[in-house]
C-alpha positions as CSV (number, residue, x, y, z in Angstrom):
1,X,28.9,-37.6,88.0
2,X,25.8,-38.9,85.4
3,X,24.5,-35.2,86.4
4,X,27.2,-33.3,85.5
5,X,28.1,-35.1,82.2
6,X,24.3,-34.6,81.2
7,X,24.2,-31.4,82.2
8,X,27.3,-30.3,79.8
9,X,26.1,-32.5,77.1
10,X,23.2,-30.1,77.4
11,X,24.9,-27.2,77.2
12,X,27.0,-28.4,74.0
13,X,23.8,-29.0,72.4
14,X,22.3,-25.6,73.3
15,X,25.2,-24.1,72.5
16,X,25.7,-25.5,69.0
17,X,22.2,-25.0,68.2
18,X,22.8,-20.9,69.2
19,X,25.7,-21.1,67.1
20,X,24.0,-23.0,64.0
21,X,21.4,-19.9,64.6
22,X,24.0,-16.9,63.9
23,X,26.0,-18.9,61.2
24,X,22.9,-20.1,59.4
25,X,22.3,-17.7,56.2
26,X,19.8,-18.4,53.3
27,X,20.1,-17.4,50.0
28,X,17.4,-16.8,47.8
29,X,17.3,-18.0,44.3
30,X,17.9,-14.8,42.2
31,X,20.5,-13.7,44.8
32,X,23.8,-14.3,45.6
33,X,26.3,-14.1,48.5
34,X,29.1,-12.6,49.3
35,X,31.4,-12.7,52.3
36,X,33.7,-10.9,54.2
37,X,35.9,-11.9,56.6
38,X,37.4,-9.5,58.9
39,X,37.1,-7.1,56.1
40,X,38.8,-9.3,53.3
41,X,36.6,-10.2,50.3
42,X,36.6,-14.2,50.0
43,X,36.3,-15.5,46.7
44,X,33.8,-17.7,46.5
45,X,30.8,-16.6,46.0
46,X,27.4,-18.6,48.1
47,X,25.3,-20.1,46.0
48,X,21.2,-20.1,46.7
49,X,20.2,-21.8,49.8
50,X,21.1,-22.6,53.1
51,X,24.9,-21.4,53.9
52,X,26.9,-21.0,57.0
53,X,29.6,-17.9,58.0
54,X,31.4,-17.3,60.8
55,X,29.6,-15.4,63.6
56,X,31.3,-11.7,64.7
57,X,33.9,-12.7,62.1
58,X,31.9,-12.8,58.8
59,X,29.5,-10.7,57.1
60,X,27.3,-11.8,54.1
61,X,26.4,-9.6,51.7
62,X,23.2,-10.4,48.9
63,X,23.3,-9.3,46.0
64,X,20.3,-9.2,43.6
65,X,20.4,-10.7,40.1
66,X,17.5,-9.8,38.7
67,X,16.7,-7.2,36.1
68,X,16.7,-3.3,37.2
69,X,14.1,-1.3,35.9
70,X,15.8,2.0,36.0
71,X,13.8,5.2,34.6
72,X,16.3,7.9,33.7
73,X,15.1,12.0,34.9
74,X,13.9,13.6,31.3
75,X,16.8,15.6,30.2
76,X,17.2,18.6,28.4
77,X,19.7,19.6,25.8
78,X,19.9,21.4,22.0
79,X,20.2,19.0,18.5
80,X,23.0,19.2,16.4
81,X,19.9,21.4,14.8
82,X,19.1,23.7,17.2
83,X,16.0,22.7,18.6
84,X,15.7,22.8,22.5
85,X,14.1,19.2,23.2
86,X,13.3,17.2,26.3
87,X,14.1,13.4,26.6
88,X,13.6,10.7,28.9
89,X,14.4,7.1,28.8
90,X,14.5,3.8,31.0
91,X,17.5,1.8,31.5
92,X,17.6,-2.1,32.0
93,X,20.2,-3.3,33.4
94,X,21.2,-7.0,35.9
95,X,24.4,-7.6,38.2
96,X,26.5,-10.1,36.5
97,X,29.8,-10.0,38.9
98,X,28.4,-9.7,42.1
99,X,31.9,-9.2,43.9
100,X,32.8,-6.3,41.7
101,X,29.2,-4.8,41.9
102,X,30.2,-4.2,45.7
103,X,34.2,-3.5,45.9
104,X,34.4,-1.6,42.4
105,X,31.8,1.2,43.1
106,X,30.0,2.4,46.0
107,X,26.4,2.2,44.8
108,X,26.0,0.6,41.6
109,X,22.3,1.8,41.1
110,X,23.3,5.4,41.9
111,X,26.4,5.1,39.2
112,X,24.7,3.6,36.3
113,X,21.8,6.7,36.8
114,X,24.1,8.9,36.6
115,X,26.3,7.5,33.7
116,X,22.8,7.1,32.1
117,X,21.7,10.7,32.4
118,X,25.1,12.0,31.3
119,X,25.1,10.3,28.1
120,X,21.8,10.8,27.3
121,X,22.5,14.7,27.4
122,X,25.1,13.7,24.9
123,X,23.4,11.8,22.7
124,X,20.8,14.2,22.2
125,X,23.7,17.0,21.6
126,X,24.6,14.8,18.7
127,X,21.8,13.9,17.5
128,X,19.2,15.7,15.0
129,X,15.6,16.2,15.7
130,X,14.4,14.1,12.9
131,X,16.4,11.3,14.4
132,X,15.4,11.3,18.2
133,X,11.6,11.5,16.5
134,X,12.3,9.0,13.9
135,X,15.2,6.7,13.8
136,X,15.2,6.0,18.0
137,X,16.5,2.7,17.6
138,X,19.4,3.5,15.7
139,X,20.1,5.8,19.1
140,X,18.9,3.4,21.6
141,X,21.9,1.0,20.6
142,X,24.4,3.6,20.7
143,X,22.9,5.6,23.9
144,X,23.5,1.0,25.4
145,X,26.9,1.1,24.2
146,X,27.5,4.3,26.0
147,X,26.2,3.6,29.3
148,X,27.3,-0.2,29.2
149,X,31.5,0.6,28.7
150,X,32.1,2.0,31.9
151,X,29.4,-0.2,33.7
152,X,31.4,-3.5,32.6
153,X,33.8,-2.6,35.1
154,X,31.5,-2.7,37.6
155,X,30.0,-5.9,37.2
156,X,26.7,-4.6,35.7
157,X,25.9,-5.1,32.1
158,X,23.2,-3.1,30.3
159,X,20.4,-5.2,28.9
160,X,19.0,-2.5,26.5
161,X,17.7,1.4,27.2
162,X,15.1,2.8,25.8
163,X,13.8,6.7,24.5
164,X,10.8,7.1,26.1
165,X,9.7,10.4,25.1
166,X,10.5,13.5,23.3
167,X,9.1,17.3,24.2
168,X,8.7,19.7,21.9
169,X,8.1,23.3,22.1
170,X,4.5,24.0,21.4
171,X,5.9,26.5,18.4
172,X,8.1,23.9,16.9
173,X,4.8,21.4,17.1
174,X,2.8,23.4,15.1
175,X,5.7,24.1,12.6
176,X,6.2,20.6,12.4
177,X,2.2,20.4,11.7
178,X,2.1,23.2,8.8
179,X,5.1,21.2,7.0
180,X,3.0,17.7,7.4
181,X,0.1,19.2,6.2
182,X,1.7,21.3,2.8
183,X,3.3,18.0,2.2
184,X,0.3,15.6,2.2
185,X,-1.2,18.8,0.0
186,X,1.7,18.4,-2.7
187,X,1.1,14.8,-2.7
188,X,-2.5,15.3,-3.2
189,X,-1.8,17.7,-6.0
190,X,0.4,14.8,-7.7
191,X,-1.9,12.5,-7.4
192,X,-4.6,14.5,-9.0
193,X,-2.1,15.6,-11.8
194,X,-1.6,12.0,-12.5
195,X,-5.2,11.1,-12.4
196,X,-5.5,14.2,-15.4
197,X,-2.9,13.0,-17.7
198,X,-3.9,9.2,-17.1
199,X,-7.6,10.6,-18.0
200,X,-6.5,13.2,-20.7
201,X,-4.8,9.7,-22.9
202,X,-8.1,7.9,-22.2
203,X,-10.4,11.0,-23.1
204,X,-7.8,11.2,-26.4
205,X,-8.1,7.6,-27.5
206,X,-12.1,7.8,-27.1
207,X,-11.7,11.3,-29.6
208,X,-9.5,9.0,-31.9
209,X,-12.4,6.4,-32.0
210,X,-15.4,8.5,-32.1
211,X,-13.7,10.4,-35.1
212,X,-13.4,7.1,-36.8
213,X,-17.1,6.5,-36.5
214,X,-19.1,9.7,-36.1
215,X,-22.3,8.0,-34.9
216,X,-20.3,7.1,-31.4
217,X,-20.6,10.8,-30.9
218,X,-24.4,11.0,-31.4
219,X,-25.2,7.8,-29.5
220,X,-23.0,9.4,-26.6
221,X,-24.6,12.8,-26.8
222,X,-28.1,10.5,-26.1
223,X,-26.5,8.7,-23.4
224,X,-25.7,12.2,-21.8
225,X,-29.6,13.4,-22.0
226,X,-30.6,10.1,-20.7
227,X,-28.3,10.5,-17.6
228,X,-29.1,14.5,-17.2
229,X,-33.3,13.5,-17.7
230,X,-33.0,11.0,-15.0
231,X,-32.6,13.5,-12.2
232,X,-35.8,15.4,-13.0
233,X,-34.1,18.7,-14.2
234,X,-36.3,21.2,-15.3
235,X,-33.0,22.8,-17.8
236,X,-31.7,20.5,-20.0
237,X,-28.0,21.0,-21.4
238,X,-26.8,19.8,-24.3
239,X,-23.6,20.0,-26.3
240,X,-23.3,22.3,-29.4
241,X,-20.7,22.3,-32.4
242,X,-18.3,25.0,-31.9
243,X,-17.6,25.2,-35.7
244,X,-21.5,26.0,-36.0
245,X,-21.0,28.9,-33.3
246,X,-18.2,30.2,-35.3
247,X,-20.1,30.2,-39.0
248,X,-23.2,31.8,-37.4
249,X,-20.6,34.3,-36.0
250,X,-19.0,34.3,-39.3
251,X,-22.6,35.0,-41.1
252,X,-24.3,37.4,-38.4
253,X,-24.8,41.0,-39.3
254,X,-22.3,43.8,-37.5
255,X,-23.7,46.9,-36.5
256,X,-22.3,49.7,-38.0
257,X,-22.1,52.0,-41.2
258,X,-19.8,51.5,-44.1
259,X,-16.4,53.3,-44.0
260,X,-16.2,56.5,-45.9
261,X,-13.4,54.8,-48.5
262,X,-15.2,52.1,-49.5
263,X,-14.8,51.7,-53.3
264,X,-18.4,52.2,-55.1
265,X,-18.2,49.1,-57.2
266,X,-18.5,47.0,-54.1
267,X,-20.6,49.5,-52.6
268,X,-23.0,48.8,-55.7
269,X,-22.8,45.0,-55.4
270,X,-23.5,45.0,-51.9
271,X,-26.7,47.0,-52.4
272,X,-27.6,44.8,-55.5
273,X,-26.9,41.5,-53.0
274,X,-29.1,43.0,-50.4
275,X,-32.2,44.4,-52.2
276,X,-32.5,41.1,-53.7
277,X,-32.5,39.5,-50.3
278,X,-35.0,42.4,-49.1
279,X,-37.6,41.8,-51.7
280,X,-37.8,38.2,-51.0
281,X,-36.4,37.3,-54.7
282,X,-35.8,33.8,-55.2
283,X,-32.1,32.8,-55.5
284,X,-31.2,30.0,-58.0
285,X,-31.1,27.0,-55.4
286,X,-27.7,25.3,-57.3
287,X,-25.8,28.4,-56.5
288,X,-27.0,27.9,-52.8
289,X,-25.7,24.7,-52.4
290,X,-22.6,25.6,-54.4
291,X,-21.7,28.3,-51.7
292,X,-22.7,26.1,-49.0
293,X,-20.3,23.3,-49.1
294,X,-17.8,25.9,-50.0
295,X,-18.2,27.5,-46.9
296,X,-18.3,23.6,-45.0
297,X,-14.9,23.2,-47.0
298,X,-13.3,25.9,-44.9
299,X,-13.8,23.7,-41.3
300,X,-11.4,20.9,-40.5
301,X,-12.0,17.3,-40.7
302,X,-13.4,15.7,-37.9
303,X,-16.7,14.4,-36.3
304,X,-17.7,18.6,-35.2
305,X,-16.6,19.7,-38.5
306,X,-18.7,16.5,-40.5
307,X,-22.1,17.7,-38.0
308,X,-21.5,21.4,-39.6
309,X,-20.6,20.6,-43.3
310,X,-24.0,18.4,-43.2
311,X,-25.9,21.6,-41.8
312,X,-24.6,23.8,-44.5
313,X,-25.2,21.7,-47.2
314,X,-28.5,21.0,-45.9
315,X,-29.3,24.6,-45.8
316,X,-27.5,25.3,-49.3
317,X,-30.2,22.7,-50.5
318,X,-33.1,24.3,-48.7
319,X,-32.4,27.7,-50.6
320,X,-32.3,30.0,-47.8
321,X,-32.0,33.5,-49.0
322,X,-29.4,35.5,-48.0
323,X,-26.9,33.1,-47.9
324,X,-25.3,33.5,-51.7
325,X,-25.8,37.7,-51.3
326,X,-23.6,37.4,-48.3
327,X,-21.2,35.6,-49.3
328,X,-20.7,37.9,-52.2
329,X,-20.6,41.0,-50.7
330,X,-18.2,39.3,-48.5
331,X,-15.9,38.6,-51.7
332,X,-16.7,41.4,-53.5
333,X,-13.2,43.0,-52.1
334,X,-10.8,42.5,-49.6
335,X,-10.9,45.7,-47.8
336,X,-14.3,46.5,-47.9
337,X,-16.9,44.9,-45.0
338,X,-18.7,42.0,-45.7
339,X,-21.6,41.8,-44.1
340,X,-25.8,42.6,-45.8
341,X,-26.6,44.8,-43.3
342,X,-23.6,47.3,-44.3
343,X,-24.5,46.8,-47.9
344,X,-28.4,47.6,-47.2
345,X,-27.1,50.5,-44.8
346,X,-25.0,52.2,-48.1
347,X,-27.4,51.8,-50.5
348,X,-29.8,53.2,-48.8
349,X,-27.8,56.0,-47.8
350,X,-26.7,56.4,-51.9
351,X,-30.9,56.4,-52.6
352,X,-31.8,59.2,-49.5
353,X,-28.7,61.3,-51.0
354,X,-29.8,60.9,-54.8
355,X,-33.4,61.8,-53.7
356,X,-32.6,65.1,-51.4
357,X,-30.6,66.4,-54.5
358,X,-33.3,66.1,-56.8
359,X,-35.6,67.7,-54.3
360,X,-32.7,70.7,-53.9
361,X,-32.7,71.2,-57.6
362,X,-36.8,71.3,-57.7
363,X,-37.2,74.1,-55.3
364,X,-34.3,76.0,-56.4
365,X,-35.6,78.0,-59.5
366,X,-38.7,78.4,-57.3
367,X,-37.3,80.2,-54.1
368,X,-34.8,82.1,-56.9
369,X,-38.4,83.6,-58.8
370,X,-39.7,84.4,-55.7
371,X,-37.4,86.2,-54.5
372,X,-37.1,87.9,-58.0
């Protein structure tokens, strides 16, 4: 009798310790379980650890709680531009109802691909190209709020997608580079335009001051030799009045005869101005200084115009011939050339013509007793 009761106390214990062995479940940490019995969902849910079902009668299901990293198929589609473009992005998403996640839809990973590809299509159909390249977050929130509506439902909840890249046609790429480069060169062009007017207002003020005080001018004409000497330049620039270019313009003789309707009177005092210059008489020095800063009258104020008067009057002082003849024969009348060398050229041309019609009237009684 002791036998048999220890031998079916033996087989309770084996036999509970088979059944704890198929009822046992574990449930890891970032899972959870669900159970059906005979096909009917139960409502609770197992939490993590060690858990017990039925044997034959239940099944336990796991579900996963953690994060999906999903990476959505690049897609291809046309802008609300017209630009072909190919996108792909990755989708984050967790399991937040576990029962729904299995009775709702058949594969939730499978579904929230798909929803995932489907609105990315559509969001690139709505979207422009500058946007997908530029403003991506703006479309990342609305490409989450597409893909997360539908997924609610299935007990998935998006935690946030992202664009991960955008193809572009190799034409559109280097259209896209010729714009970015004319546009940094407009910018560039600004930017020097603005460094010219900002540089044009100093350049005026130093003008204002130097007029002010014409020895600035001459002090910065020596700090320009100093600067050119110090590179060991065989030439040597150096800044010149224009004024004094235009009076020794103004005062060089044109080449050129007389016009045939000159009027004799100035014709007479041109020839009169020159011969005196040509035989080296001496004009009256007062008169030379007279015409001298009446000519440095004629040029504007300023520190170019002060440099020139000086000159003038410091020739006009000097006495250099010439200078009162041609400014008389440049006075002498309005219409008739101004200049000594025309003057010279028509006198001498009134003196050969004098001379060959004496000569004429010399040999004419000759050849007419000759012939006689």
């Amino acid at each position: 009798m002791i036998e048999v009761l220890v031998t079916a106390a033996v087989v309770v214990v084996f036999a509970a310790v088979l059944y704890v062995l198929a009822a046992a479940r574990v449930v890891k940490q970032y899972e959870r379980g669900v159970v059906f019995r005979l096909g009917r969902l139960l409502p609770e849910v197992r939490r993590p650890g060690l858990t017990l079902v039925v044997p034959i009668v239940d099944r336990l299901h796991k579900v996963s709680l953690q994060i999906v990293t999903l990476p959505i198929p690049a897609q291809e589609g046309i802008t609300r531009d017209n630009v072909t473009v190919r996108v792909d992005a990755v989708v984050y998403f967790k399991v937040v109802n576990p029962s729904d996640a299995l009775v709702r839809v058949e594969d939730y990973r499978f579904a929230v691909s798909q929803m995932a590809q489907t609105s990315l299509r559509s969001i690139i159909g709505k979207s422009e190209l500058d946007d997908l390249l530029s403003n991506r977050e703006k479309l990342n929130q609305g490409l989450e709020l597409m893909i997360d509506n539908p997924a609610v439902e299935w007990g998935v909840t998006i935690d946030r997608v992202e664009i991960k890249d955008v193809s572009l046609p190799e034409t559109m790429k280097r259209s896209m580079a010729r714009q970015a480069e004319a546009d940094r060169e407009r910018r560039a062009r600004v930017i020097n335009a603005d460094a010219e007017l900002q540089a044009s207002k100093k350049l005026a003020g130093a003008a204002q001051v130097m007029s002010e005080q014409p020895a600035a001018l001459q002090l910065r004409l020596l700090q320009t030799v100093v600067a050119v000497a110090a590179e060991k330049n065989s030439t040597l620039v150096l800044p010149f009045p224009v004024e004094l270019l235009r009076f020794l313009e103004r005062a060089a003789p044109l080449p050129g005869a007389q016009e045939a309707g000159a009027s004799p009177a100035s014709s007479g005092q041109g020839a009169t101005a020159a011969t005196a210059a040509s035989d080296g008489e001496a004009a009256d020095p007062e008169a030379l200084a007279a015409q001298a800063r009446e000519l440095a009258g004629e040029f504007p104020p300023g520190t170019s115009g002060d440099v020139v008067r000086q000159l003038l009057e410091g020739l006009g002082e000097k006495g250099v011939p010439g200078l009162v003849g041609e400014r008389a024969v440049s006075e002498a009348e309005p219409g008739t050339p101004g200049t000594l060398a025309e003057a010279e050229g028509e006198g001498e041309g009134e003196e050969r013509t004098d001379a060959e019609g004496a000569d004429g009237a010399g040999e004419a009684p000759g050849e007419g007793g000759a012939r006689g």
